[in-house]
C-alpha positions, 0 to 999 in steps of 0.5 A: 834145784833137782840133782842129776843122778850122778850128783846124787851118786856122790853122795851115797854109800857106795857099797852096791848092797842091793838092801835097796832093791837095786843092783848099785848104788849108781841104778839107785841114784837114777832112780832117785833123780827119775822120782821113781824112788825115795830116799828111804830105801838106803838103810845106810845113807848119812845124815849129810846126804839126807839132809843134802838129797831130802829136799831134791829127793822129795815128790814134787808135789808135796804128800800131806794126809787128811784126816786121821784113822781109816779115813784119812785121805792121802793127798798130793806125791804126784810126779808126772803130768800125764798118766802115761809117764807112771801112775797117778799116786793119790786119789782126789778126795771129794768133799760136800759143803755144809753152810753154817746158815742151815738149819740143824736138821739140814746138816744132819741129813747132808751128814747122814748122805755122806756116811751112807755115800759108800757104795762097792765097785770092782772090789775097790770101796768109794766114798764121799770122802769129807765135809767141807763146813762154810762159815757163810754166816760170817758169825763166829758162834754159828760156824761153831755150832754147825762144827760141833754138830758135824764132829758129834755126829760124824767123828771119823770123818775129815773136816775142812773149815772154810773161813777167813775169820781168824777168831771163828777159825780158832773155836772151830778147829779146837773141836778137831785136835789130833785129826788133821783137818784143812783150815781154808781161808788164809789169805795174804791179809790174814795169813800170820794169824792163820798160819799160826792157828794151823802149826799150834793145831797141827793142820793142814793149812788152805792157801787161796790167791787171786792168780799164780803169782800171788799164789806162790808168793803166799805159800812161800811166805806162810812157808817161811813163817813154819807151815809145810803142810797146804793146800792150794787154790789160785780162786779157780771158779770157772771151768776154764780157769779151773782147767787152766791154772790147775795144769800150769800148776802141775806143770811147774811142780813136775816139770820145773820143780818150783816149790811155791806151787808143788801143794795138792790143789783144791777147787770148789766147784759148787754150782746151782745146777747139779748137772753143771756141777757134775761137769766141772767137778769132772774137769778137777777130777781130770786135771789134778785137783785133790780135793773138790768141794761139792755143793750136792752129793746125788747118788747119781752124781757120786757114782759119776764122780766115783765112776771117773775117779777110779778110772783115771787113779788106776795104773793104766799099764797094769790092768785091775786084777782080782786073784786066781781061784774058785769063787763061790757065789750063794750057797753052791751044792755040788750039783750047781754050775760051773762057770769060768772067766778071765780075771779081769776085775771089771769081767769079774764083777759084772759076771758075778753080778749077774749070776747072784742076780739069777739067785742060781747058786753057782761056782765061778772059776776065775782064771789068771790071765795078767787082768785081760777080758775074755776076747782079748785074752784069747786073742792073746794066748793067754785064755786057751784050751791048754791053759783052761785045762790046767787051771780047771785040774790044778784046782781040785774042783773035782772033788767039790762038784758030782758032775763034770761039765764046765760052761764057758763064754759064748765069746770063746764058743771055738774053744769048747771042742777043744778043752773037751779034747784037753779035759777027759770026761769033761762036758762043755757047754757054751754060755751067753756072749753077754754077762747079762744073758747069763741070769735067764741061761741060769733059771732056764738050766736050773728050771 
């Protein structure tokens, strides 16, 4: 049962320190009742208060990491429905399905394409995120096998085991102590013995039920038998089902805070036409899956899939922002361009992608604009001939450059006038209205 903040206010120190990063304690009690604080933060809170507030303090969905090292995968510590109350907090994690019934050389290449899937955009890296290993067999010593195969030639990445067979659950898992992988297959006729493998090798345990309700009497009952960490599935395969019983499970672990069902879900989404596949993977991505299991990991599809994952996992108050200051892009002489832009993340790697596609070495000044393109935030007073200025003298670019021209967006050509007003002995120059104009703007100048 949630606590309301004065509840929770009774329950703390009282002393308005501020080591918490608020004024009072009575601001910090609200912001724990809102979720938009942990307990944590009280440096001096009791340990009755912990144990009372722990539970009611706790992200509704449960936080659990994936995978040990550098690519572990955080999961779950959601506390809204809709990405507009506050950002969503952990990306889902995608993972791509390997069938003990392939042959050596199959697994081989599906993990070869998964440690290659990294690709860079917007300064941010993505990746496939794990391998989901499926005893389709339903023989103990080849889902071994393909295990071994993947923990050998793969260590470092996150495994989910896809069984219900409790001995071939128990040879694999072995194969991955201390690295936090998912056991997935515990249902209500296996659930004492699979619980009890997941604690003994402490790993994330994947709970699958036929609808809700079954669902939440399951994880309450492999709750109470010493389980914490799960991942949930409600045997979601079509769209529809995965669209709908993924949102009434988000919604009772937010806005009611029942328990049973506050896990990060999983979804399978393998289909036989990639295209399809894609589509549903899209509709897990959107409606609050954790991890997807794929059948097919397409370059095409991944970054689709990368693409629309990084778009819904940002803050969508707060702009991506990449910091204020000159970059240099190649191997620039002093006699090479000088170019300015917003520091708008997706503005600044488009552009600086167009000009290292030119292969013209070049100076680019990205200027803070609190993460605006160039036509909004001249619309805004935030990109102007004063402020343009300032940034260009304050850098001491001067010094790096033997001439003094400055070219500009072609969006902002009203601006040239009056920054050469603004920058004594300066030369502006309009450049392409568009990031891709830029690579022939460049060769024709340099010509």
């Amino acid at each position: 049962m949630a606590l309301s903040g004065v509840e929770i206010f009774k329950l703390l120190p009282k002393t308005n320190c501020k080591k918490c990063g608020h004024p009072t304690c009575l601001a910090f009690a609200m912001k724990l009742a809102q979720r938009q604080a942990t307990l944590d933060a009280c440096p001096d809170v009791s340990d009755e208060a912990k144990r009372v507030l722990g539970e009611a303090s706790a992200p509704p969905v449960r936080p659990i990491t994936f995978g040990s090292g550098d690519k572990a995968v955080k999961m779950g510590e959601e506390t809204v429905l809709f990405r507009h109350e506050k950002k969503f907090v952990n990306p889902c994690a995608f993972a791509v399905e390997v069938k003990d019934t392939l042959s050596e050389s199959e697994i081989t290449k599906k993990i070869e394409d998964v440690l290659a899937s990294e690709i860079d955009r917007v300064g941010q890296k993505l990746r496939i995120d794990a391998i989901a290993i499926t005893n389709a067999s339903g023989d103990k010593g080849k889902f071994e096998a393909a295990a071994k195969l993947v923990s050998s030639k793969a260590p470092n990445t996150p495994v989910i085991l896809s069984t219900t067979d409790t001995a071939a659950a128990e040879a694999a898992i072995k194969l991955f102590s201390g690295k936090r992988p998912i056991l997935y297959g515990a249902n209500s006729s296996n659930a004492d013995a699979m619980a009890n493998i997941a604690k003994t090798e402490k790993a994330i345990l994947g709970v699958t039920a036929h609808g809700l309700e079954d669902l939440s009497n399951l994880t309450e009952k492999i709750k109470a038998l010493g389980v914490e960490d799960m991942v949930i599935d409600a045997g979601s395969v079509k769209a529809k089902d995965i669209l709908g019983n993924n949102t009434l499970i988000r919604r009772a672990a937010t806005k009611k805070n029942f328990k049973p069902l506050g896990y990060p879900v999983i979804n399978f989404v393998q289909r036989d036409d990639t295209l399809l596949e894609l589509l549903v993977a899209g509709i897990a991505v959107t409606k609050y899956s954790s991890v997807i299991v794929l059948s097919s990991i397409e370059k095409w599809k991944n970054l689709v899939l990368f693409t629309l994952r990084q778009n819904i996992y940002t803050d969508p108050q707060v702009p991506m922002q990449v910091e204020q200051k000159i970059y240099n892009i190649g191997e620039p002489k002093p006699e090479s361009p000088l170019m300015i832009t917003t520091n708008f993340s997706l503005t600044y790697f488009i552009v600086s992608g167009e000009v290292e596609n030119s292969k013209v070495p070049s100076r680019l000044a990205v200027m803070d604009c609190e993460g605006l393109s160039v036509l909004t935030a001249w619309a805004a007073g935030k990109f102007t001939a004063t402020k343009i200025a300032q940034f260009i003298t304050e850098s001491g670019i001067e010094k790096d450059i033997s001439h003094k021209e400055l070219i500009i967006p072609g969006y902002v050509a009203i601006l040239s006038g009056s920054i050469e007003d603004k920058l004594e002995g300066w030369k502006v120059t309009v450049g392409p209205r568009e990031a891709n104009g830029l690579p022939a703007f460049l060769k024709a100048r340099a010509a």
